[in-house]
N, C-alpha and C positions, 0 to 999 in steps of 0.2 A: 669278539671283543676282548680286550686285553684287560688283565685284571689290575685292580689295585692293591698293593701289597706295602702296608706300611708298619715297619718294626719300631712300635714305642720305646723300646731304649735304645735308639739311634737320635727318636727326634730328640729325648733327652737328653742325650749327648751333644746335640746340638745347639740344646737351648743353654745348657754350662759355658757349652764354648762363647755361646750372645754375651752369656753374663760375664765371663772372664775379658772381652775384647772392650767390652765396658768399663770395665773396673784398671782396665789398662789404659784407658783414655781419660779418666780420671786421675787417675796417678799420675800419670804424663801432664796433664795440665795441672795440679799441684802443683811439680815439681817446677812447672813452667812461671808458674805464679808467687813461687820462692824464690827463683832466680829473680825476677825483675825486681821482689821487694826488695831484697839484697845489693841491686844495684842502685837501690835510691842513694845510698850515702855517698855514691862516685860521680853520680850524674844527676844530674838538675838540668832544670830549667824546661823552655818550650818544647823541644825534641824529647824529652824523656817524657814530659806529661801524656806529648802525643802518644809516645810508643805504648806510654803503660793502659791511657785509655784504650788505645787498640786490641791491646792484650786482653784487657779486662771481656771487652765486646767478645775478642775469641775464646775467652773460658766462658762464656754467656750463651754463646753458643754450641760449644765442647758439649755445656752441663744437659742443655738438651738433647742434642744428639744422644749422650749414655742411656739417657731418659726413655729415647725411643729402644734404642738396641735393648734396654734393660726388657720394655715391654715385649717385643718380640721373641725373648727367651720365654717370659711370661707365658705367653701364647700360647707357645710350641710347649711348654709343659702341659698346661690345658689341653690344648688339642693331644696329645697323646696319652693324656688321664682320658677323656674323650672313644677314642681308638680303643682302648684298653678295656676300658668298660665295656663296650658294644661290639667285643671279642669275647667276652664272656656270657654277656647276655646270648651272645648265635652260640656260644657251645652248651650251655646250660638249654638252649633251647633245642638245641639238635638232641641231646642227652634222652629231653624228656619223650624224642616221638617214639612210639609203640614201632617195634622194630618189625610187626607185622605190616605197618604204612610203608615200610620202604620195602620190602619184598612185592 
């Protein structure tokens, strides 16, 4: 049986990178939501209300999206506080056997 081998500052690393692809999708729809305010004083009327509502919906659902990735970094910190812990607990507990039990 094949072992399982997982390095807590990897999933860490992992879960920065969640939070960074997050925070980039956010900025991205910002910037996207500055643009169109900016175009209200060029463009009127039916088309543009469309367009902005549509916008509005895709940063609505942008903000979710981050929301989840946010969580999923969440996690994987967790889970490798988790890991971490329960690497410690088996060495502290290997530590404590009488070195007479394993001979």
């Amino acid at each position: 049986m094949d072992r399982l081998k997982v390095a807590p500052e990897r999933v860490r690393s992992t879960a920065e990178q969640f939070n960074e692809q997050a925070n980039q999708v956010k900025n991205l729809a910002n910037t996207i939501s500055q643009i169109i305010s900016a175009m209200s004083s060029i463009w009127q009327g039916e088309a543009a209300s469309a367009y902005t509502n549509k916008i509005k919906s895709m940063n609505e659902n942008l903000t979710v999206i981050c929301t989840k990735i946010t969580k999923h970094g969440t996690h994987l910190q967790e889970i490798a506080a988790e890991y971490q812990s329960a690497e410690r607990a088996n060495t502290e507990a290997s530590s404590a056997l009488s070195s007479s039990l394993i001979s």
